[in-house]
N, C-alpha and C positions, 0 to 999 in steps of 0.2 A: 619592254612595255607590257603590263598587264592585259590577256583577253578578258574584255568585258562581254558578257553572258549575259541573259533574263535572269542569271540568281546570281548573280554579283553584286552585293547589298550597295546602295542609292541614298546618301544623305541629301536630304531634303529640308531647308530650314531646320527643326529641332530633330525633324524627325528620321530615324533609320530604318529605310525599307532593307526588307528580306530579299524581298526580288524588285524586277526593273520591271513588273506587266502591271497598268495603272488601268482600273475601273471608269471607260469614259462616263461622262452624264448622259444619263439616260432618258431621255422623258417617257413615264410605265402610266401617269396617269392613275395610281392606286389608292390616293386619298383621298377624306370624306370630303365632301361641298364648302368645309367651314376649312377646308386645307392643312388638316390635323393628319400624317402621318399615323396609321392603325399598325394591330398586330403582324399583318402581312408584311407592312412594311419595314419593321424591326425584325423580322426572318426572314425577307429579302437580302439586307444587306448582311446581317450576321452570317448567311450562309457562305457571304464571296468575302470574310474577313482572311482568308489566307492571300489574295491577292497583294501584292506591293503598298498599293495604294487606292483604296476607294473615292470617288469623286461621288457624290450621290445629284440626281438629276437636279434641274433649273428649282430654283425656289424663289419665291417671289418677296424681294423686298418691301412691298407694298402694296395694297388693291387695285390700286393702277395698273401696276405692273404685272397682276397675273394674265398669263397668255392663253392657258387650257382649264378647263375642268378638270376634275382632279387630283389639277397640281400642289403638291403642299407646299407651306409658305415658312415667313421667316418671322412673323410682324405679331402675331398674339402668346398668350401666354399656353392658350391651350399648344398652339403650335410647337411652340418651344418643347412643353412636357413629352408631346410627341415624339419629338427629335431625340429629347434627352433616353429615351429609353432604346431607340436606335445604339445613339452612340455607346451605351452601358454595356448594350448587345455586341457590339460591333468590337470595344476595348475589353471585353470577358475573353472575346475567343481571340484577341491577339491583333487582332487587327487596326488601322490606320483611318482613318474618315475627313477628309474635306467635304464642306455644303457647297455647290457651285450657288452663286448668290447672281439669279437672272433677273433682269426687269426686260417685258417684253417689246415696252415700245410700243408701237403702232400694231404689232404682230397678236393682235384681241380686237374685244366686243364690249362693248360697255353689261350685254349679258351675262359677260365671264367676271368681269371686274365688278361684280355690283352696283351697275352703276355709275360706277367713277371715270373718269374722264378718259378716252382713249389717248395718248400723248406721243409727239415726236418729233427729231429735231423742226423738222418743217412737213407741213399738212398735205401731206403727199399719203395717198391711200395703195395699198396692197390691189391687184388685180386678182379678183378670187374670191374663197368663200375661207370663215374659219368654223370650226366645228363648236358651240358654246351650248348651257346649260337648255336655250331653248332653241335646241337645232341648228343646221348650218346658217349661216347668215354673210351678208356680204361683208368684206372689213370695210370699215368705216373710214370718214377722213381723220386724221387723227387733226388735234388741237397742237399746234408748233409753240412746242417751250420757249417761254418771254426768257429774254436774260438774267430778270430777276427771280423765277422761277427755279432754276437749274440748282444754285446753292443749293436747295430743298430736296431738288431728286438725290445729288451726290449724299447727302443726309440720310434720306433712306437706304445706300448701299451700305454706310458706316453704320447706321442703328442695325441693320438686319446682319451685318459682321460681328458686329459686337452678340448680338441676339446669336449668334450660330456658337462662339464660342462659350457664351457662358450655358448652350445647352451643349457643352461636351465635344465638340468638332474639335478635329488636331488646327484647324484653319478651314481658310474661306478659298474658294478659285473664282476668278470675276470673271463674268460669263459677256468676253466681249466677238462674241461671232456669231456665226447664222443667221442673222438678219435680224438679231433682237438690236435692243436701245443701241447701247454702246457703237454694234457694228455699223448701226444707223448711222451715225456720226462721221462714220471714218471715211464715207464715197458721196462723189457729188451728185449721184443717181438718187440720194434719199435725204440729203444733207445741201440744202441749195440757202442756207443762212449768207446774209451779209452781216452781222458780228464778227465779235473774235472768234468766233466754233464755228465758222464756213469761210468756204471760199479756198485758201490755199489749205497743200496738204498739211500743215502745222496748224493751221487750224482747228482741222477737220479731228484733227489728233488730240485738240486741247482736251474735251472731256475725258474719254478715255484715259489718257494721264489724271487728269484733275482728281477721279473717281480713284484709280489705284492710291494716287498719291494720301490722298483722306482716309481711307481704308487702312492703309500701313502705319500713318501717325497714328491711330483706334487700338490696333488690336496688333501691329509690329511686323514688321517686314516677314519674318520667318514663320510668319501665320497667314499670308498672303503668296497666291496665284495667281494668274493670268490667261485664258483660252482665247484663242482667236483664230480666225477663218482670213486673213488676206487674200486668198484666190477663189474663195467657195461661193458661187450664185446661188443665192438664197433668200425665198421670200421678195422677190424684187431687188434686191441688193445685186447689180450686175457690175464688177469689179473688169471691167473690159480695157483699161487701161494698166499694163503691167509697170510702167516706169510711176505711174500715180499711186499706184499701189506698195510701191516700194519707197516714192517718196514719202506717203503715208503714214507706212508703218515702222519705217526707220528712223521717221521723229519722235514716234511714239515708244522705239527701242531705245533711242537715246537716251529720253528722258526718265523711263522708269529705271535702267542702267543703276544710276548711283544707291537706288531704294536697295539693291541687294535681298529683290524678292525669293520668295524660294521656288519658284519655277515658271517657266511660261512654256503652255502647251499649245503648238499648233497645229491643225486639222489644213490638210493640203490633200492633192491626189499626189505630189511630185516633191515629196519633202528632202529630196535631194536636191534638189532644182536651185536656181539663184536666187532667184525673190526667199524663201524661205532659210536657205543655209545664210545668208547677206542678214538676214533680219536675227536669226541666232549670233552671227561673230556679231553685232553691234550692243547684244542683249548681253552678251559674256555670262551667262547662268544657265543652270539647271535647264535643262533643255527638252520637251515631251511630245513627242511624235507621235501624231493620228493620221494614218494613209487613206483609212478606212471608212473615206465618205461614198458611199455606192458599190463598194468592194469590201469583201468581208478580210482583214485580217487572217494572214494564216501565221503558222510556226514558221515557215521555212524566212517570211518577210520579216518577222518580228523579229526572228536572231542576225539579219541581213542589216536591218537597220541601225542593231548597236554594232557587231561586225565592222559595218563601214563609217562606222560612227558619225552618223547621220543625227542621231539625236542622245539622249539619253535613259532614255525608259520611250516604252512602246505603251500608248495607250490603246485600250481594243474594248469595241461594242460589244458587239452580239455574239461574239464567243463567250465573253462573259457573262452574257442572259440566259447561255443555253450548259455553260459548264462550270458553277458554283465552285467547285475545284478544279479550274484552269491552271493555275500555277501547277499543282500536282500532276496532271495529263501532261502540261506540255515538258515538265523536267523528263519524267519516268516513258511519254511517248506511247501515253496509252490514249485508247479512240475517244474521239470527241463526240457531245450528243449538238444533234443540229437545232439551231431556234428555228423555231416557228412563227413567222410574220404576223401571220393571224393571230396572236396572241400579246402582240406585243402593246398593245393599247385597251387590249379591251379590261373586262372589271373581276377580281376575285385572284383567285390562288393560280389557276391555271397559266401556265407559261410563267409565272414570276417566281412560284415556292415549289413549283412539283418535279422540275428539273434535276434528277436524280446525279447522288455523287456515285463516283466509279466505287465498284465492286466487285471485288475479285469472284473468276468463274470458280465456282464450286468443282472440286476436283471429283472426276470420275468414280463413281461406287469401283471398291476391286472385289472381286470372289471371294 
């Protein structure tokens, strides 16, 4: 039997990675108010195009659905133009690019969204404050999607799919964890509906399906991903019940199962663990392992994980924010530069483009 490595090439729906180390979504916060992707952000990702596979951060299917300032979207054309020069940049130097396609759900401000309606499953508000264009502010209650409503949101993940690939993306990853829309859906702590979308765990799981499902007929299975958080507390999202969570998300592996997507990534602390391996044998695919909520990813885990083949490609944060050539450090085992927290949100060049690639030491003047 073959050892699988981090550079033991990874086919992915069409696509063939180089290596198994996949670019998590990031949220950097770098684009303008009108959520147009700028220069910085087409030399952001063009820098980490030697990585496996680029995921680029949350993008907002709709004005509802943006969650931050900054964040860029999926939904205009100036948008689009933006992305398209990313991906130009990104397919020059070799590289691979999925749009993670987010709507946030109740996780905003009607400041952030323009205005537009804060939405989710049921009108259950966040405890806390979100940061928006006019200062922190409390989250608001959000408005609980009618049933005749919803057809319309899964609409926008399909237009904003369709919007990613014809601005150049290899495919789309659906952004069902951390406490945005989707994950909303999936726990009874934010999802207290009596329709068909609440109540039992099949339920709970219908949109989530429903959304992958629309997305795939759009733009075709092998252009379609999936992220998901089952054990991750987030945003109020308290998943305190383990057997719920597995009857949950095992519906949900069921049913996407036959779509023959081209991967499903998930974010766990214990992706070893039952709940997550149980949720992989049910999914029977491509399989993408994130450890590295609160803990940073290192080499020694990242080769442990395909090793004991736990997953199948490692995705990793903030090594990837802090080393543009990650793939080449960790083959070759040359030193890593560390991120800097303080930089990961804030505005401009600093911590996103200045991240220096390895350089070899200049050898010693001789006599």
């Amino acid at each position: 039997m073959q050892l699988v490595t981090l550079f033991t090439p990874l086919s992915l729906g069409q696509l063939e990675l180089p290596n198994r180390i996949v670019m998590a979504p990031l949220t950097r916060v770098r684009s303008s108010r009108d959520g147009v992707p700028g220069p910085i952000v087409v030399e952001h990702y063009r820098q980490r195009a030697s990585l496996g596979l680029i995921v680029t951060e949350g993008t907002y299917p709709s004005h509802a659905g943006r969650g931050f300032p900054g964040q860029p979207g999926l939904v205009t054309e100036e948008q689009l133009e933006g992305w398209r020069k990313v991906t130009d940049a990104v397919h020059d130097a070799g590289g691979r690019l999925f749009a993670q396609v987010m709507h946030a759900g109740r996780v905003t401000h009607e400041s952030t969204t323009g205005g537009h309606t804060v939405v989710a499953p049921s009108a259950i508000a966040i405890n806390g404050e979100t940061r928006t264009y006019d200062g922190k502010m409390p989250y608001p209650v959000p408005h609980a999607l009618t049933g005749d409503e919803l057809p319309g949101v899964i609409e926008e993940f399909v237009q904003a799919s369709r919007n990613a690939i014809d601005a150049g993306m290899d495919g789309v990853e659906l952004h069902g964890a951390n406490g945005y829309l989707l994950h909303q859906f999936m726990f009874p702590e934010t999802n207290q509906r009596d329709d068909g979308y609440g109540g039992s765990p099949e339920n709970r799981a219908r949109f989530m399906i429903e959304v992958v499902q629309a997305v795939v007929k759009a733009v075709g299975a092998e252009r379609v991903g999936l992220r998901i958080s089952p054990g991750t507390s987030a945003r109020d999202v308290l998943p305190v019940d383990p057997s719920d969570a597995l009857s949950t998300y095992g519906a949900m592996a069921d049913a996407i199962a036959p779509l023959k997507i081209a991967y499903l990534s998930v974010l766990h602390e214990d992706p070893a663990g039952a709940l997550v391996q149980t949720i992989r044998t049910r999914f029977d695919g491509p399989f993408l392992v994130n450890s590295g909520f609160g803990v940073m990813t290192d080499l020694d885990e990242a080769e442990e994980i395909l090793a004991s083949n736990i997953g199948d490609a490692v995705v990793v944060g903030r090594q990837a924010i802090a080393n543009p050539d990650l793939a080449r450090r960790w083959q070759e085992g040359l030193p890593l530069n560390e991120p800097d927290p303080l930089t990961y949100y804030s505005d401009g060049a600093e911590g996103y483009i200045d991240y220096p690639f390895y350089q070899e030491p200049l050898a010693e003047a001789t006599a």
